[in-house]
N, C-alpha and C positions, 0 to 999 in steps of 0.2 A: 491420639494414640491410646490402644490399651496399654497403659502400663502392667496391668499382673498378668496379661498375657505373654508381656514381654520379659517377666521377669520367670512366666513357669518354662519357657521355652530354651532361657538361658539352663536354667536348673536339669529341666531335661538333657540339653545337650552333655553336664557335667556330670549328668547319670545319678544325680541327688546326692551326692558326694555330701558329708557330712557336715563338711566346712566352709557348705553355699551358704552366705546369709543374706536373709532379703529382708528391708523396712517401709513400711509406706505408712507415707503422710497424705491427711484430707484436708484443705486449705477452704472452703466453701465449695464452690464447683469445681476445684483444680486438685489434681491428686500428683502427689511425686514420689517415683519408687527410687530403691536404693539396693543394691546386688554389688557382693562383694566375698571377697575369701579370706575370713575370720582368722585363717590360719595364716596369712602372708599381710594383715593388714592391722595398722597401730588402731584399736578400739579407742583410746584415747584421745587420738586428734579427730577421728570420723567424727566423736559427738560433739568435740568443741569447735572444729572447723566447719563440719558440714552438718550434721542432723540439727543441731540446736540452733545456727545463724537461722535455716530456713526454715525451723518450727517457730520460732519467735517474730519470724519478717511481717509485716504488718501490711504493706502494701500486694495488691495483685501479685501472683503470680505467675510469671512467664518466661522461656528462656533465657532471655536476655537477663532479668531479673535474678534469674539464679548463677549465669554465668560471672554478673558484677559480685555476687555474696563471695562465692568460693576462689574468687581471682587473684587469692593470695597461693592459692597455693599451685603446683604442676598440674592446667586442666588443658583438656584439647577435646575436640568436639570427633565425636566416634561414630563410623557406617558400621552397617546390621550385619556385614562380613567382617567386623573387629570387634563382636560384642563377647565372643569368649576367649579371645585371645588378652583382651584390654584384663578381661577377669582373672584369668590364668598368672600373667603378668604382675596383680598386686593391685590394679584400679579398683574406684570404684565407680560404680557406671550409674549415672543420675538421669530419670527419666522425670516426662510431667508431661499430662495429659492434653496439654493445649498446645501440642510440639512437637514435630516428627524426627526434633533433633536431640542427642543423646548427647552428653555432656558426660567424660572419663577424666577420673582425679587421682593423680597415684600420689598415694600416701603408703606405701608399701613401707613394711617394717618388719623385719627380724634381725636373729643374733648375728654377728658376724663377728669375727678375731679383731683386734688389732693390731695394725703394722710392728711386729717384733722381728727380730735379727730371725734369720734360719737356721736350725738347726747343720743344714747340711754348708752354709756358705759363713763361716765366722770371719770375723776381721780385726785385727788388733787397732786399726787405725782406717775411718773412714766412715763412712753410712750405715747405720744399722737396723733399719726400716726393711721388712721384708712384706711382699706381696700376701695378700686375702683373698680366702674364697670369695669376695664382693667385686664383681668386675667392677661395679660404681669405683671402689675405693682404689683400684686397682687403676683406674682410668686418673685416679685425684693426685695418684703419687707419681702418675708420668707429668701429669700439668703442672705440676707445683715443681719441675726442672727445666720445664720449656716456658719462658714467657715470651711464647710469641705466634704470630697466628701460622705460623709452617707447619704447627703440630695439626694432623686429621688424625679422626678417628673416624672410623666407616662401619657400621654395623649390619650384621646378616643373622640369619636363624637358621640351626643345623639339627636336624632328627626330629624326626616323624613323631615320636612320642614326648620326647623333652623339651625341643624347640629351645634349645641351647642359644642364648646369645654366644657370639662370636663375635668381637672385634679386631677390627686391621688397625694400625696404626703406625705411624711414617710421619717424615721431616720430607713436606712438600718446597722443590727447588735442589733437596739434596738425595733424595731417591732416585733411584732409574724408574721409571713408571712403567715399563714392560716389565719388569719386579713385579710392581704394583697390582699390575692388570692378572699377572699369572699366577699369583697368587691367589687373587678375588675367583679366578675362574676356576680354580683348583676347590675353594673349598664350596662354592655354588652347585659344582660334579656332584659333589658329594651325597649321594642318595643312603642314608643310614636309618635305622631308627633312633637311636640316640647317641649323643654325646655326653659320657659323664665327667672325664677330668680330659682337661690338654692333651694328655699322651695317647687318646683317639686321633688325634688328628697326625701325629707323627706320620706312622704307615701312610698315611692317607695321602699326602705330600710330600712325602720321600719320593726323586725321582726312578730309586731302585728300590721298588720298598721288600722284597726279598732277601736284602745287604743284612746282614747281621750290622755291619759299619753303621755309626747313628749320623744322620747326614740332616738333623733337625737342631738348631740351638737352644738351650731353654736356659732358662733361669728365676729364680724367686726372689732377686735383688732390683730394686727400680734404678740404681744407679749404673749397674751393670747395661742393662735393659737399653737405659739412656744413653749409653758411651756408644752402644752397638748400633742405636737410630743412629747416631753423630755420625759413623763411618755410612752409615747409605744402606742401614737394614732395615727389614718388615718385621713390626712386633705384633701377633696376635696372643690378643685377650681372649681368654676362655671363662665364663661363669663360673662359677661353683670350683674353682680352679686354682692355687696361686702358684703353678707355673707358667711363666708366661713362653710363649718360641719364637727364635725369631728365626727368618732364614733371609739371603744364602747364610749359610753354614761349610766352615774349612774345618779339619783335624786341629788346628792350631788354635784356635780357640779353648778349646778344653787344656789345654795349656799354658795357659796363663791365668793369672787369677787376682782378683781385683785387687786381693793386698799388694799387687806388684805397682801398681797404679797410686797409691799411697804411700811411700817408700821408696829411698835412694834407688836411683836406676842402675845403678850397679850392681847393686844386691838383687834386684829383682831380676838381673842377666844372670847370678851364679844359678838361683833358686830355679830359674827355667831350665836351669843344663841339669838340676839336680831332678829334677823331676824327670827329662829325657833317659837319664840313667834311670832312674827308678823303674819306669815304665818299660825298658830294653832287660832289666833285671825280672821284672816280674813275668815278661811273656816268655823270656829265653832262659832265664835263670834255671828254672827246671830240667828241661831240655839237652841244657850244657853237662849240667851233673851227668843224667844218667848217659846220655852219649859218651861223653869222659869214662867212665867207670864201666860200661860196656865193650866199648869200641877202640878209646885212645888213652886207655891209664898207661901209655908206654912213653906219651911229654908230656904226663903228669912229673912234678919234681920229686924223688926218690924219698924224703921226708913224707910229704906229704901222702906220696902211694902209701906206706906202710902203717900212718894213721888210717887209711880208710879202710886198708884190710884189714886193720884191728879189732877198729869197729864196727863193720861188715859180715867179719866172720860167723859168727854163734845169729845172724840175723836167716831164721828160717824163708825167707820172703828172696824172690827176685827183686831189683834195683827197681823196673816198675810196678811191678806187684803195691811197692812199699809206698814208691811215689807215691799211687792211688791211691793206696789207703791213708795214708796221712794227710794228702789235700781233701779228700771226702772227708778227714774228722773236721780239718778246719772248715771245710764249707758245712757242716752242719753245727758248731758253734757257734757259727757266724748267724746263721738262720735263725739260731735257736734267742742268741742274744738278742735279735729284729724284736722278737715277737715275744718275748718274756715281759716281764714290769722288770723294771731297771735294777731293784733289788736284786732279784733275783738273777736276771741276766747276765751282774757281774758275780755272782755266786758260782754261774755255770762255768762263764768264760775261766775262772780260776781254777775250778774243779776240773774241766780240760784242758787247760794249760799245766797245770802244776800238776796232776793228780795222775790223770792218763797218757800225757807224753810222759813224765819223769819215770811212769811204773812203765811203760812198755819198753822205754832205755832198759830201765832195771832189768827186766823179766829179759830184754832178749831179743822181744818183736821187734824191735824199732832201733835204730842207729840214729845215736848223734848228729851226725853231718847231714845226715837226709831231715833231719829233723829242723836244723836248723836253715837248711837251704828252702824246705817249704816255706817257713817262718818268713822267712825275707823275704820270697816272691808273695806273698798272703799278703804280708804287710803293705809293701811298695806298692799293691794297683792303690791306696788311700790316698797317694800323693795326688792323683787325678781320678777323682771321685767319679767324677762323670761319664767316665768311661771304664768303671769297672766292670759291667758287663760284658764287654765288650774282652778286655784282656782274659779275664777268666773264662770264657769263652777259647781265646788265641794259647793260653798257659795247656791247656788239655790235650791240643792239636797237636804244639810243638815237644809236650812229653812224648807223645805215640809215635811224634818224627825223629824225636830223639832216638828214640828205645830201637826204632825199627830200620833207622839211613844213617844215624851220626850227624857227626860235623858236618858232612858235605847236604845229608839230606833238610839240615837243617837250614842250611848257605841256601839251597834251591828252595824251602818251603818262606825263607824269606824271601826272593825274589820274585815269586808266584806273588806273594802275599801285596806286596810295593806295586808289581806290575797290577794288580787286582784295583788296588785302592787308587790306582791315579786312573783308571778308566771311568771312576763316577766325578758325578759333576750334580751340584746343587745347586740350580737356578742360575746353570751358566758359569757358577765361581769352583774351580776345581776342588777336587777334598784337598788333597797336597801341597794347596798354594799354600805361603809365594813360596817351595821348595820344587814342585814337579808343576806347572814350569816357573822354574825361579825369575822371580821378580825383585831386584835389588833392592828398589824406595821400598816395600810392603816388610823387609827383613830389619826394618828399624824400630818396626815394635812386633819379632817375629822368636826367634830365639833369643837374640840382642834386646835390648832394651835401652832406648837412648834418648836426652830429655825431652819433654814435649815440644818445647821450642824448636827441635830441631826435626819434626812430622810436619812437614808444612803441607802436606796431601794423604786425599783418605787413601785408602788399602787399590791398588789394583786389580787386587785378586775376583773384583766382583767390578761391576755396570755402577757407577753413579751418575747422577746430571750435575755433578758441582767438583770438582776432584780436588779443587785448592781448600783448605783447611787454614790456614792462617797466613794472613797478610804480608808480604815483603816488608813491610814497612815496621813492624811489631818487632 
C-alpha cells in the first residue's frame, strides 16, 4: 500500500481543512501513516497510545503487529468507503505499507457539560442529573437506570452535510415493535442536509406536522426519559443535543411533572387540577374579560360592574385595543428578559413591571383589571412550560373570539378547538387519551394520582408487548 497516497487523498477529499493532521513513521522497509482531526482528537493519548508504542516497537512491523500495540484501546479495522467518515467521526486511521488493511482507533476528545439539574425541569426532591450535548454521555445516564440487556440502543446517521448521530432507544419485550419499526422508517425518509439539535426531527415525525399542537415528547431529565421507556416508549438520542424525544406522545404528559412522582399522591392529584385551572385561566382568561365587558356586563354582579367602569372610564383604548397592547408589552419583557445577561434582564423585568404598568394606570392608558387579568393569564402558561407555545398561541385566538362572538363564540371556538385535537393521533396513541376516548385503568396516573402499588399495567392509551407492570403477587 501507498501510504502517503492514501493519506493525500483522505486530505483532498477534506479539502485540506486545517485540522487534517497526518504522521509518518519509517521502521526499515515498513512505513506507517497516521491521519486524523486535531481538532476532535486528545494529542495526548495519540502519542502515548499510539505514535510512541509503535515508534519504540522493536520487532517487524505488520498489521497484526500493530493491531496487538494499540488493543487497548476502541480499534476496528476500516474499508476505503469509511476512511473519511472514520476521520470526520474523531479516529484515527493507521496505515503501513505491508498491508491493504487500515486499522481506525477512536480516541476522540472534546469539551462537553456535565450532567447538571436543567434549568427548565427543577425538583425539590428526586434526580438532578440532567442530559448533555454528548449522546455518548447521554446513552451512559440511560444505562446506568436499566441494568438489564432489554435496554437497545440502534444507531443511524441523518443530514447530508452533519451526518448527525441519531439514536433509538427502547425496552425490548416491553415496546410494541411496530413503534419500533415506524419510528426507524420515519427517520431513515428523512432526506435533509443537516440536523443540528433534536427539535429538527420534531416536524419531521409529527404525524400532522402542520398542528401548531406539539404531538412530539421531549425532555432533558434521564429519569423522566426512563419512567416513559417503562410505560412502552421510543427515546431518540440526538448528538450535539440534550433533548432527548420520545414518542407516542398524549396532551397529558405535559401535565404532570416529575415532582408529582416524588411526593404524596395526593398532593400531586390537587397540583395536577391546579395546573388544569391555570392552563383554562390562561387560554380563556382573556377572552372571558373582554367578552364580559363587551357583550355580557349585564350578570356581571352590580359591585363589581361599577369598579370596572371606574376604572375603564378615562381609558382612551377599546377593551381590545388595550388587551393587545398589554399582552405585547408583556411578550416583549418576556423576550427581552430570554436574551438579556440576567443582571440586567431582572433590571428590565422591574422597569416594566413597576415602572410602565404602574405609570400607564397613572396616566390613564391602562386600567387596573385589564391589567391585572393579563398578569394572571401571562403568568399561569409557567405552570406548564411545555406548552407555552402552544397556549400563547390559543390566548390570541380566543381574545379576537372574545372581542368579536362573546360567550357563546367562545363556547363554539372551544368545541372546534377539542373536536380539532382528538382528530390527531401520534403513532397510533390518541392526543386526548385516556380522556377522548376515556380509558378508565390509564386515569390512575391521569389527572388522579394514585399509589404505585395500585398501577399494576402500563398506559392503554398506546400499543405495548407487555401491558402487566407489577406482579399480583407484590
Amino acid at each position: 500500500m501507498d501510504v502517503s497516497k492514501q493519506i493525500e487523498e483522505i486530505k483532498q477529499k477534506l479539502h485540506n481543512s486545517i485540522d487534517i493532521t497526518s504522521r509518518i513513521i519509517q521502521k526499515k522497509d515498513v512505513i506507517v501513516g497516521f491521519v486524523y482531526l486535531k481538532s476532535m482528537t486528545d494529542n495526548l493519548i495519540f502519542s502515548q497510545a499510539l505514535f510512541e508504542p509503535i515508534s519504540n516497537f522493536e520487532m517487524p512491523l505488520s498489521f497484526e503487529s500493530l493491531a496487538e500495540i494499540v488493543k487497548a484501546n476502541d480499534v476496528s479495522e476500516c474499508q476505503k468507503d469509511e476512511f473519511t467518515k472514520k476521520v470526520l467521526g474523531g479516529s484515527v486511521l493507521i496505515f503501513i505499507s505491508n498491508s491493504k488493511r487500515v486499522l481506525a482507533v477512536d480516541i476522540l476528545s472534546f469539551n462537553t457539560r456535565s450532567p447538571q439539574e436543567p434549568p427548565t425541569s427543577p425538583v425539590i426532591l428526586g434526580p438532578r442529573e440532567g442530559f448533555t450535548e454528548d449522546y455518548k454521555t447521554n446513552m451512559t445516564l440511560l444505562r446506568r437506570r436499566f441494568h438489564s440487556e432489554d435496554l437497545v440502543f440502534e444507531s443511524l446517521f441523518i443530514g447530508k452535510s452533519t451526518q448527525t448521530q441519531v439514536v433509538v432507544s427502547y425496552l425490548d419485550g416491553i415496546v410494541d415493535k411496530k413503534i419500533v419499526k415506524e419510528v426507524k422508517q420515519k427517520l431513515k425518509s428523512i432526506d435533509i442536509d443537516g440536523i443540528v439539535d433534536s427539535y429538527y426531527l420534531v416536524d419531521l415525525l409529527s404525524n400532522r406536522p402542520n398542528s401548531f399542537l406539539k404531538q412530539i415528547g421531549q425532555s432533558e431529565k434521564p429519569d423522566i426519559i426512563a419512567a416513559k421507556m417503562l410505560e412502552g416508549r421510543v427515546a431518540i438520542i440526538v448528538d450535539n443535543s440534550p433533548i432527548v424525544l420520545t414518542v407516542p406522545f398524549v396532551f397529558l404528559e405535559d401535565l404532570q411533572n416529575s415532582n408529582d412522582y416524588y411526593t404524596n399522591y395526593t398532593y400531586s392529584t390537587l397540583l395536577r387540577f391546579i395546573r388544569l385551572v391555570a392552563i383554562l385561566m390562561a387560554v380563556l382568561g382573556q377572552g372571558i374579560y373582554i367578552a364580559l365587558q363587551l357583550f355580557h356586563y349585564n350578570i356581571l354582579p352590580m359591585k363589581y360592574l361599577i369598579t370596572i367602569a371606574d376604572s375603564t372610564q378615562q381609558v382612551p383604548f377599546t377593551p381590545l385595543i388595550e388587551i393587545l397592547f398589554i399582552s405585547l408589552l408583556f411578550q416583549i419583557l418576556y423576550e427581552v428578559s430570554l436574551r438579556l445577561p440576567s443582571y440586567l434582564g431582572l433590571a428590565t423585568s422591574v422597569v416594566g413591571a413597576l415602572i410602565l404598568g404602574d405609570t400607564g394606570v397613572k396616566a390613564g392608558l391602562l386600567s387596573p383589571p385589564t391589567v391585572i387579568v393579563v398578569a394572571i393569564a401571562k403568568i399561569a402558561i409557567y405552570t406548564v412550560p411545555e406548552q407555552s407555545s402552544q397556549i400563547t398561541l390559543l390566548q390570541y385566538i380566543f381574545i379576537l373570539v372574545g372581542a368579536s362572538l362573546g360567550l357563546l363564540g367562545l363556547i363554539g371556538a372551544c368545541i372546534y378547538f377539542l373536536a380539532y385535537a382528538n382528530t390527531i393521533e401520534n403513532f397510533d396513541a390518541p392526543y386526548l387519551a385516556p380522556f377522548s376516548p376515556f380509558i378508565f385503568s390509564d386515569n390512575k396516573d391521569g389527572l388522579l394520582k394514585v399509589p404505585l402499588s395500585s398501577m399494576e399495567n402500563r398506559p392503554k392509551s398506546f400499543k405495548t408487548a407487555k401491558r402487566k407492570r407489577i406482579n399480583e403477587d407484590n
